[in-house]
C-alpha positions as CSV (number, residue, x, y, z in Angstrom):
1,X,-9.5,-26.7,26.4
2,X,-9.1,-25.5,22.8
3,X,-6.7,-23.0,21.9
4,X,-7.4,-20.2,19.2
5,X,-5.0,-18.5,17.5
6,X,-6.2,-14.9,16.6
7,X,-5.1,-13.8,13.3
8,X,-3.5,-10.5,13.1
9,X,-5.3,-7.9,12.1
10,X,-4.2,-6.5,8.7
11,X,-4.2,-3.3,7.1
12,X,-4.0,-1.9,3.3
13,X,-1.5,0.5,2.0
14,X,-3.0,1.5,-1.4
15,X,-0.3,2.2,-4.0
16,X,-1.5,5.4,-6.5
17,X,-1.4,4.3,-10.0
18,X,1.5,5.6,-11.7
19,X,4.3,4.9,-8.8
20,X,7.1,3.8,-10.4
21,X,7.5,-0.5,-9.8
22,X,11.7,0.1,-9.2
23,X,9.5,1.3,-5.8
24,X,7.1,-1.2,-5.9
25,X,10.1,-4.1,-6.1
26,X,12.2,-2.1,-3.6
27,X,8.7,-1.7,-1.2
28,X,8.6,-6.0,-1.4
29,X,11.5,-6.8,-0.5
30,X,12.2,-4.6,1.9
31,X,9.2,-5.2,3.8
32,X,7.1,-8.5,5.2
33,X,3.4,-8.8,3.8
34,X,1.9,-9.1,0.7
35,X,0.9,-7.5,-2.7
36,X,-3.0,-7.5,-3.0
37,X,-5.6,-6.4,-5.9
38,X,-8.0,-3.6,-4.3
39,X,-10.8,-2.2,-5.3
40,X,-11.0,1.1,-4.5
41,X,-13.7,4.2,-4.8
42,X,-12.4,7.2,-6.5
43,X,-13.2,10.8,-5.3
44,X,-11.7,13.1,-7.4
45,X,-12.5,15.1,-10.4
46,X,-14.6,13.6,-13.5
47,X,-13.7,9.6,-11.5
48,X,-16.1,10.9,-8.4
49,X,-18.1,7.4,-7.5
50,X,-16.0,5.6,-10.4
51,X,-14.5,2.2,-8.5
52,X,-10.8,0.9,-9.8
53,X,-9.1,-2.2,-8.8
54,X,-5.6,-1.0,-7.4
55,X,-3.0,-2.6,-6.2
56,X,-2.3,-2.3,-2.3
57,X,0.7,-3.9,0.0
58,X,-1.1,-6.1,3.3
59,X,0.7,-6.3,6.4
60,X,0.2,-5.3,10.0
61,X,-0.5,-1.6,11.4
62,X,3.4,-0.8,12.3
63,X,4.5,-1.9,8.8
64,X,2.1,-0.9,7.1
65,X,3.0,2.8,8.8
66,X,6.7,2.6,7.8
67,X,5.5,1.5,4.5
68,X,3.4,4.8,3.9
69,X,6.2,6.7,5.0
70,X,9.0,4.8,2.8
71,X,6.1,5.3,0.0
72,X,6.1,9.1,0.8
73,X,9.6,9.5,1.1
74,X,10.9,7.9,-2.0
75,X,8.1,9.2,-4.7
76,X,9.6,13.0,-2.7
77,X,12.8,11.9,-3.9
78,X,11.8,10.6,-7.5
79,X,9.9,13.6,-8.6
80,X,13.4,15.3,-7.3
81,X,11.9,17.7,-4.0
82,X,15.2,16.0,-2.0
C-alpha cells in the first residue's frame, strides 16, 4: 500500500507596506515559515481594484495567528500607544 504524506496546509500573513524590517527580521527569526512575495488587491481609497505585490510570512494556521498578533502588538508599541 502507498503511503501519502499530506502537506500542511499553509496560510498568509500579509505584511502592510511601511512596517518597519527591525520587525520584519525580529518576525523571522522568531517564528518557523517563510517570507513570500504576494500579490494582493487593494480596497481603499484612489488604489480601489489596483493589485500590489506584497510581501507576506507562510506558515501554518496557529503560527500564522501568533504572527498577526506579534504583528499587531509590536507596530502598537512602535507608533508608541504602549
Amino acid at each position: 500500500m502507498e503511503e501519502t504524506q499530506q502537506t500542511p496546509e499553509l496560510y498568509d500573513v500579509v505584511i502592510p507596506p511601511g512596517v518597519p524590517r527591525s520587525i520584519i527580521r525580529e518576525i523571522i527569526r522568531r517564528f518557523p515559515g517563510e517570507l513570500v512575495d504576494r500579490m494582493q488587491r487593494l480596497k481603499f481609497a484612489n488604489m480601489d481594484g489596483d493589485e500590489r505585490e506584497l510581501i507576506a510570512f507562510r506558515t501554518d494556521l496557529a503560527t500564522a495567528q501568533a504572527v498577526e498578533q506579534y504583528l499587531y502588538d509590536e507596530l502598537k508599541v512602535f507608533i508608541g500607544e504602549e
